[in-house]
C-alpha positions, 0 to 999 in steps of 0.5 A: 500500500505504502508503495501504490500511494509513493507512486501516486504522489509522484505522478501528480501533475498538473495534468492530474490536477486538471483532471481533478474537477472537484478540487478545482471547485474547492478551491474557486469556493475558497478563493471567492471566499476570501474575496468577501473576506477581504471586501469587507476590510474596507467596509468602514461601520457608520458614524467614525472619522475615518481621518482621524481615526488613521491618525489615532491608530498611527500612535497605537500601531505598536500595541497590542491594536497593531497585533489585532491589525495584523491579524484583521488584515487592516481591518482595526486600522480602517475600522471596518466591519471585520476590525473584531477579525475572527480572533474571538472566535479562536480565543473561543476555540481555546477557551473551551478546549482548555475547558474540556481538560477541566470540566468532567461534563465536557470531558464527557461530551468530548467523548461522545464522538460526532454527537458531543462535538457538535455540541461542543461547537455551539458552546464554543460559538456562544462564547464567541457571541460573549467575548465578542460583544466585550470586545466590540463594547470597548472599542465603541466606548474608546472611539467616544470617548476619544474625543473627535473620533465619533461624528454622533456621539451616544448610546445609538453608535454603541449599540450599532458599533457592537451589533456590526462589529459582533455581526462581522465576526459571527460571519467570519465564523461562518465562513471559515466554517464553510471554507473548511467544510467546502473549500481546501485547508483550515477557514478559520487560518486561512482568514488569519493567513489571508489578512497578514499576506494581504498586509505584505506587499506594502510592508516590503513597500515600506521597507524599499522606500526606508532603504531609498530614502536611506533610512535603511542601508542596502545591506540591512534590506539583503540581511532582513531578505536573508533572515526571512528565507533563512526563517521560513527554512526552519519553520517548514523543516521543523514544522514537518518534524516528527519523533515516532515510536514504533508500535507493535501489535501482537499476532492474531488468530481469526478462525483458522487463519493465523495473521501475523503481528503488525507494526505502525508508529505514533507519530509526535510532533516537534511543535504540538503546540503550533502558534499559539504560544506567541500569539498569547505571549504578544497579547499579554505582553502588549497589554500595557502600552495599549492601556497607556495609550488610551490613558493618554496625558492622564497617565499614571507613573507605574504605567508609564515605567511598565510601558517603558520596560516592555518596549519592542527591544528592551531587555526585560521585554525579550526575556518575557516573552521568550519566558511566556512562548515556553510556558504557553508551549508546555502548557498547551501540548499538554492540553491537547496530547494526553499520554495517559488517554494514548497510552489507554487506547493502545491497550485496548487495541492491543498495541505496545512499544517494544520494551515498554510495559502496556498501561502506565509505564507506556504513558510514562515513556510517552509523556518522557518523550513528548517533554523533551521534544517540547523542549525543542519545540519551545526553543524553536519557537523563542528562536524564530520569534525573538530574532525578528525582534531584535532586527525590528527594534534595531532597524524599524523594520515593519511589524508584518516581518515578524516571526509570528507572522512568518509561523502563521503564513507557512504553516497555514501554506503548508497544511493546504498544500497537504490538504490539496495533494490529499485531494489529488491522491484520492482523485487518482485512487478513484481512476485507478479503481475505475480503470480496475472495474473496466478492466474486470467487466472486460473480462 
């Protein structure tokens, strides 16, 4: 089997994907949908000064609104209907997932299959309904409150700017939702994917027009150019890696027929935890400067020596949020990989690793290992997060060259070209068992 499926791999093509008629759909369906993603960034909600608002935000654009702007696709800059993004309803997801590890009723529902994840999903989206209407009421009270921001000041413009913006991302759930189920890769990424690759271009515009103006020299362009292949390398190698133990299943005898013993392996990933650590480290961290700027001139001292100390560049800033990335790496791998329900699992089908006690010393082994190749994760992720760091406050580089943003866009790249060969290797496996059915009936 292994060898039919290496062999299908190598003869994709692009004549295969010609051929592939249902793949084309899903991806004019995915595409299409990210167009009205993107149209929507532009769709301003009623009643702001868009002027003034553009020159509020330029004063705010290393906060943590600069990072919600990266991941809105320039939708918080603009303050479109889109300015919440769908980053509710991933602080959502996170939330309930954390929660299914917690709460035994949840525990249970996880279990449940099907049924219990659809009920699941209507939790996570209430949440999302919630979390999103605190969101959408503190940005409608700091634009009135701004002063000059709001054209109609008063309790109309915040129910609207709540109800539009709350509106916005439960659409962008839906959507994600339909490109996942109808299109190629992840919805909810590939929306997340779309607006820091839409932002891209004109951050390396910028980034030429420093270097023209002389503001940057030539060779930082080239090393920052350089840092970025060198970047996306690391990512895609580590990203791809895996640590597999081996699994051995005893011989069977079924009826007469003596089969013998299988073996497979339990693939562990380097990064379980994926982006999530530096997003959560990049919030909390920018939480501070983004409080002292809407305190404005009425800020108090110990805000503005904190804002200080946590700026892009300094050191206590990077020792936090290296510090954070692996606390959150750890911390997440353990929420979503538990090694005494695999270890469990393998018992019941039968599965052991060779030399390894079935039960509790398995867990044990397994969870030995996944510690130690999260160690490198975590390491990985401080490396490729703190470098774009200290070029961007040594150079002024822009933001989107960050290594959050970089981590985002290749994973996401990666998993939907996965999933597009995916679809090309069932559409050939669907030829070939045709052309095996002709040929029978022939006989």
């Amino acid at each position: 089997m292994a060898s039919a499926a290496e062999q299908l791999a190598a003869n994709l093509n692009f004549g295969a994907f010609a051929k592939a008629e249902e793949l084309k759909k899903r991806i004019w369906f995915t595409l299409g949908a990210l167009v009205i993603y993107r149209l929507g960034t532009y769709i301003p909600i009623p009643g702001v000064d868009l002027e003034a608002l553009r020159q509020a935000f330029q004063q705010q654009s290393q906060g943590i609104l600069g990072l919600f702007n990266m991941f809105a696709g320039g939708a918080v800059e603009r303050m479109a209907i889109f300015a919440l993004g769908i980053m509710p309803y991933i602080s959502a997801s996170i939330i309930v997932q954390l929660m299914t590890s917690v709460v035994p009723s949840l525990e249970a529902l996880k279990k449940e299959g099907e049924a219990g994840r659809k009920k699941i999903n209507q939790y996570t989206r209430y949440l999302t309904v919630i979390l999103g209407t605190f969101q959408a009421y503190g940005i409608a009270v700091g634009l009135q409150n701004s002063g000059g921001l709001v054209l109609d000041p008063g309790p109309f413009f915040i129910v609207s700017t709540v109800i539009t913006l709350v509106g916005g991302t439960m659409f962008l759930m839906w959507l994600g939702e339909q490109i996942t189920a109808r299109g190629v890769g992840q919805g909810t990424s590939l929306i997340i994917f779309a607006g820091i690759v839409a932002a891209l271009p004109s951050a390396l515009a910028g980034m030429l027009e420093l270097g023209r103006q002389g503001a940057l020299g030539t060779p930082i362009i080239i090393g920052v150019i350089i840092l970025a292949v060198v970047v996306i390398a690391a990512i895609v190698f580590v990203e791809r890696a895996q640590r597999r133990l081996i699994i051995q299943y005893p011989k069977r005898q079924v009826g007469n027929r003596m089969f013998q013993g299988d073996s497979s392996h339990l693939p562990l990933k380097l990064n379980t935890a994926g982006v999530i650590p530096p997003i959560f480290a990049s919030s909390l961290l920018l939480v501070p400067a983004t409080l002292a700027g809407f305190a404005g001139t009425g800020e108090p001292g110990w805000l503005q020596t904190t804002t200080t100390l946590l700026g892009h560049g300094q050191p206590l800033y990077m020792l936090l949020y290296g510090g954070m990335i692996v606390f959150f790496a750890f911390f997440y791998t353990a929420i979503v990989f538990n090694p005494t329900e695999t270890a469990e699992n393998l018992k019941k089908h039968g599965g052991f690793i060779p030399g390894i006690r079935p039960g509790e010393r398995t867990a044990e082994f397994i969870d030995h290992v996944l510690t130690r190749i999260t160690v490198i994760g975590a390491a990985y992720l401080v490396v490729v997060c703190l470098l774009p760091e200290f070029l961007i406050s040594a150079t002024g580089v822009p933001f989107y060259f960050g290594g959050t943003s970089l981590l985002i866009v290749v994973s996401v790249t990666m998993d939907t070209v996965a999933q597009i060969q995916g679809h090309l290797l069932a559409h050939q496996y669907e030829g070939l068992i045709k052309k095996s059915k002709l040929r029978g009936r022939r006989r």
